[in-house]
C-alpha positions as CSV (number, residue, x, y, z in Angstrom):
1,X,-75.0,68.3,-90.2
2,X,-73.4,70.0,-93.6
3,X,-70.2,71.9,-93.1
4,X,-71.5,75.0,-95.1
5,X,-73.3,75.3,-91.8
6,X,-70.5,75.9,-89.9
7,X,-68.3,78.0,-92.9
8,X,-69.5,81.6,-91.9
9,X,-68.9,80.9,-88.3
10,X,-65.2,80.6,-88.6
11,X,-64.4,84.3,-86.6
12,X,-67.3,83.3,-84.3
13,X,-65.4,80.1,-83.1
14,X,-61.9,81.3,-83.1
15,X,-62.7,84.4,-81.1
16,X,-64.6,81.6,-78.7
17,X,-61.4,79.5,-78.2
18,X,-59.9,82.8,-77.3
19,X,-62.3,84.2,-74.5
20,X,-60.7,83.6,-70.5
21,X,-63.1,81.0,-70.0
22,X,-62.5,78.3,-72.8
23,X,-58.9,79.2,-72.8
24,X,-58.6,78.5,-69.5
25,X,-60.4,74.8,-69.9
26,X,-58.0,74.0,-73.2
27,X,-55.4,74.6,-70.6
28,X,-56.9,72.3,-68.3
29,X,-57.7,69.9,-71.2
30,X,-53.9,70.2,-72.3
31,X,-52.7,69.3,-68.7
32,X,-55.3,66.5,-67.9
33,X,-54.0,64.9,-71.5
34,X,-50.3,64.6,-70.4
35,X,-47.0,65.2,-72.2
36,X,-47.5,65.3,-76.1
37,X,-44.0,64.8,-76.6
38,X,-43.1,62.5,-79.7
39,X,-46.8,61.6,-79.7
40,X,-49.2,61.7,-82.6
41,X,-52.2,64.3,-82.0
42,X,-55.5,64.2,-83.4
43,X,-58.6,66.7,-83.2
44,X,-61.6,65.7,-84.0
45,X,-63.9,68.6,-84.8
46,X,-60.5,71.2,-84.4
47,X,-62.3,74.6,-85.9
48,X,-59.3,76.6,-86.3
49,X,-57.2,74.2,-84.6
50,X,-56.0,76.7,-81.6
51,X,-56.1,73.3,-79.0
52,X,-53.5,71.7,-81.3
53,X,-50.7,74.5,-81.6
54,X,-50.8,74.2,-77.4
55,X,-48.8,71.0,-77.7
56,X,-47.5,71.9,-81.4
57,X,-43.8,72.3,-80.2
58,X,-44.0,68.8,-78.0
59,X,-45.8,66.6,-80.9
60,X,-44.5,64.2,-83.6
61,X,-47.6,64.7,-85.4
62,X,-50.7,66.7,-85.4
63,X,-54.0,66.6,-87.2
64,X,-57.1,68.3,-87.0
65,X,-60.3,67.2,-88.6
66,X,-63.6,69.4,-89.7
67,X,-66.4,69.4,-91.3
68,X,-66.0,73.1,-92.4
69,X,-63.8,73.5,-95.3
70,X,-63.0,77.0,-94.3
71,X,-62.4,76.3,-90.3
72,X,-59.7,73.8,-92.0
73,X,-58.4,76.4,-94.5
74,X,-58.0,79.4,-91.4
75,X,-56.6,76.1,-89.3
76,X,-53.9,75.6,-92.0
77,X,-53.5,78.9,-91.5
78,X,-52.4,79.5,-88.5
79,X,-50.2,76.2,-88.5
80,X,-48.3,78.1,-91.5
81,X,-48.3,81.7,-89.4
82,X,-46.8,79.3,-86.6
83,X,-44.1,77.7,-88.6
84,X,-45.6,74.0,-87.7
85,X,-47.1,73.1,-91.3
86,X,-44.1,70.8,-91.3
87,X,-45.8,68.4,-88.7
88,X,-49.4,70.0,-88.5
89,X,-52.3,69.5,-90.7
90,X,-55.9,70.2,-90.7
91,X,-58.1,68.1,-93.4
92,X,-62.1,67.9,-94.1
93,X,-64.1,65.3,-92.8
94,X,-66.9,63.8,-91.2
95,X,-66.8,62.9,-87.3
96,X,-69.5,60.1,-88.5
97,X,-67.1,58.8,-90.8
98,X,-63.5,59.6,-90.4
99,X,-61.1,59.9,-93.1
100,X,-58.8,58.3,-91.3
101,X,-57.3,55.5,-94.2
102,X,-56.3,53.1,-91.0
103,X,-54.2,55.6,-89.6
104,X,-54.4,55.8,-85.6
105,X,-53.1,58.5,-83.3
106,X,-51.1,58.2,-79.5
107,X,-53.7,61.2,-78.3
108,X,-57.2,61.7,-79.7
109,X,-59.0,65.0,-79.0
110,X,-62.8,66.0,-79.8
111,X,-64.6,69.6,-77.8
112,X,-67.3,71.0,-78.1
113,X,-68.1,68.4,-80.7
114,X,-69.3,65.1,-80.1
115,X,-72.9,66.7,-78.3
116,X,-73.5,68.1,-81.5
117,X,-73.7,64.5,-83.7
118,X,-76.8,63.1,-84.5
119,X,-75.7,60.2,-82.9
120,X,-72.9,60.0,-80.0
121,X,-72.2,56.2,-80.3
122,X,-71.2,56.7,-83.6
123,X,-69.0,59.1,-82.9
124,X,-67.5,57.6,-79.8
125,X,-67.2,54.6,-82.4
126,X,-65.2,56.5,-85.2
127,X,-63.0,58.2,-82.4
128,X,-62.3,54.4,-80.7
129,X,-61.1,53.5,-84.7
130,X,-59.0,56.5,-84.6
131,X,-57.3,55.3,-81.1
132,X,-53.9,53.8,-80.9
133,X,-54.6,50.9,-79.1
134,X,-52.9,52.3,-75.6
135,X,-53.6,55.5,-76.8
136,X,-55.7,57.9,-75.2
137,X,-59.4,60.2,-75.7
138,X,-59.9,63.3,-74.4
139,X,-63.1,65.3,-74.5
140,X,-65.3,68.2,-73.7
141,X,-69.1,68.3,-73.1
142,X,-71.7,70.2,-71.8
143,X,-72.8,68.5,-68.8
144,X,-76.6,68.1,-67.9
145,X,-76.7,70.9,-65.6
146,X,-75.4,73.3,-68.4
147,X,-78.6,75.6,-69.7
148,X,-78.9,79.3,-70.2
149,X,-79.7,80.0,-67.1
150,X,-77.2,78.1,-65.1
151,X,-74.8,79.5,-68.1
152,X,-76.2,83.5,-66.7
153,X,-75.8,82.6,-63.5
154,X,-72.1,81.1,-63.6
155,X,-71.2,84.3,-66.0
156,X,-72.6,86.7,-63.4
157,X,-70.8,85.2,-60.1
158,X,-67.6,85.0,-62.3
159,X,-67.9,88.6,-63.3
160,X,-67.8,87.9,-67.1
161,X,-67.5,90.8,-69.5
162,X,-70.7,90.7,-72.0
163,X,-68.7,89.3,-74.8
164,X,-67.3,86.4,-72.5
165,X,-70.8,85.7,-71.3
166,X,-72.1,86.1,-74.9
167,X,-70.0,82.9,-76.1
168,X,-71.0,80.8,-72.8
169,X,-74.5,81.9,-73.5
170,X,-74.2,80.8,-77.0
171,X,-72.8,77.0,-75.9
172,X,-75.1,76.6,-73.2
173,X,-78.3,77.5,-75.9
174,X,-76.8,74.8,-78.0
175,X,-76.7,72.6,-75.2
176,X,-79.9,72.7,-74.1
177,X,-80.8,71.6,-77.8
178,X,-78.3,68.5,-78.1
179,X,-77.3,65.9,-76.2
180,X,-75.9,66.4,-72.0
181,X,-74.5,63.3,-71.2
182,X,-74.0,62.5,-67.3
183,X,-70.8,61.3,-66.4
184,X,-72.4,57.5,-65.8
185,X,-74.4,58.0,-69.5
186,X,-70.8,59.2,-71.0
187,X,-69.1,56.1,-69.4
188,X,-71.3,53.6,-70.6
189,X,-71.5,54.8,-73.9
190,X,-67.6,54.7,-73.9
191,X,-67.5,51.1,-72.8
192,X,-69.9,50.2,-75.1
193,X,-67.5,51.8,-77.9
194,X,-64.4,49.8,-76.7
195,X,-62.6,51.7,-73.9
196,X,-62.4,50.7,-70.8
197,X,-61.2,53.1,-67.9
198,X,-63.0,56.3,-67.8
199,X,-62.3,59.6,-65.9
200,X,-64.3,62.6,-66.2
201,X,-63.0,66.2,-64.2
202,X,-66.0,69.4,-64.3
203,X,-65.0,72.1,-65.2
204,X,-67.1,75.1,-65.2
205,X,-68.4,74.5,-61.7
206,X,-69.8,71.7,-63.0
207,X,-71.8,73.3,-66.3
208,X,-68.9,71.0,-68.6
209,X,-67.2,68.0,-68.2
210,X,-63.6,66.9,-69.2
211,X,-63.3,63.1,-69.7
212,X,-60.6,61.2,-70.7
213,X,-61.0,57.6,-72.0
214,X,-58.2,54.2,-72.8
């Protein structure tokens, strides 16, 4: 996976991050992580780093990581626009292979990210090295019921505009051509990485899941 790939998508992802429906699950994902107060933050795979500035007033430190160098340049961005450049920065990298330097963060954070890695166990690896041990990992995943279809269907009973349902259309096709981990796949692949209590909470009626990992 080459960033370039991701560089012309930039307005694509942040006007994603903005629709009801993934705005809504960042909200739920900023709840199910806790209080970010005095805690470093981390984002694995931030794009424009909208899920950080939810806990930017709260956090000692925040960090995003991409692979795009310009989803990190309109991340920096918006940290700037939001007065938080003091304590938030987004930097390029590889989710294979952090750039981390030995650093580790309180609260790690990786959506609609990890299911696109060639390989998840690295991943899950590289974001247990980025772990403050008693820290905690929070992600988002497509879950194994999430295709088009299921995607159409959701978006129609939830009376989605066409944009909205343009974006979950867009995820789910992804999806269907990555990896949808179960819940008991996700939690064994987290053990095998090093954590050791795992909770996961659907979201989307059950097309996504939110798991949180220590």
């Amino acid at each position: 996976m080459e960033g370039s790939e991701f560089d012309p998508l930039v307005q694509f992802f942040d006007e994603m991050v903005s629709t009801k429906w993934l705005s809504t699950i960042h909200q739920q994902l900023k709840a199910f992580s806790g209080t970010w107060q005095d805690k470093t933050v981390l984002d694995v795979g931030c794009g424009t780093g909208r899920l950080l500035l939810r806990g930017a007033h709260e956090a000692k430190l925040l960090t995003g990581i991409d692979i795009s160098r310009e989803m990190v340049k309109k991340a920096n961005e918006l940290f700037k626009e939001a007065n938080m450049e003091n304590k938030a920065k987004a930097v390029e990298g590889d989710a294979m292979n952090l750039p981390l330097n030995g650093t580790t963060y309180d609260l790690v954070f990786s959506t609609c990210a990890l299911f696109l890695l060639p390989s998840i166990e690295t991943g899950l690896h590289e974001l247990r090295k980025a772990t403050t041990p008693g820290g905690n990992l929070f992600l988002l995943n497509p879950a194994p019921h999430m295709s088009i279809a299921a995607a159409n269907t959701y978006a129609s009973t939830h009376q989605f505009s066409e944009k909205e349902t343009a974006f979950l259309i867009k995820w789910a096709t992804v999806s269907e051509r990555r990896h949808r981990k179960s819940e008991h796949q996700l939690t064994q692949l987290l053990k095998e990485a090093g954590y050791f209590t795992i909770d996961h909470e659907p979201v989307l009626d059950g097309l996504g899941l939110l798991t949180k990992a220590y």
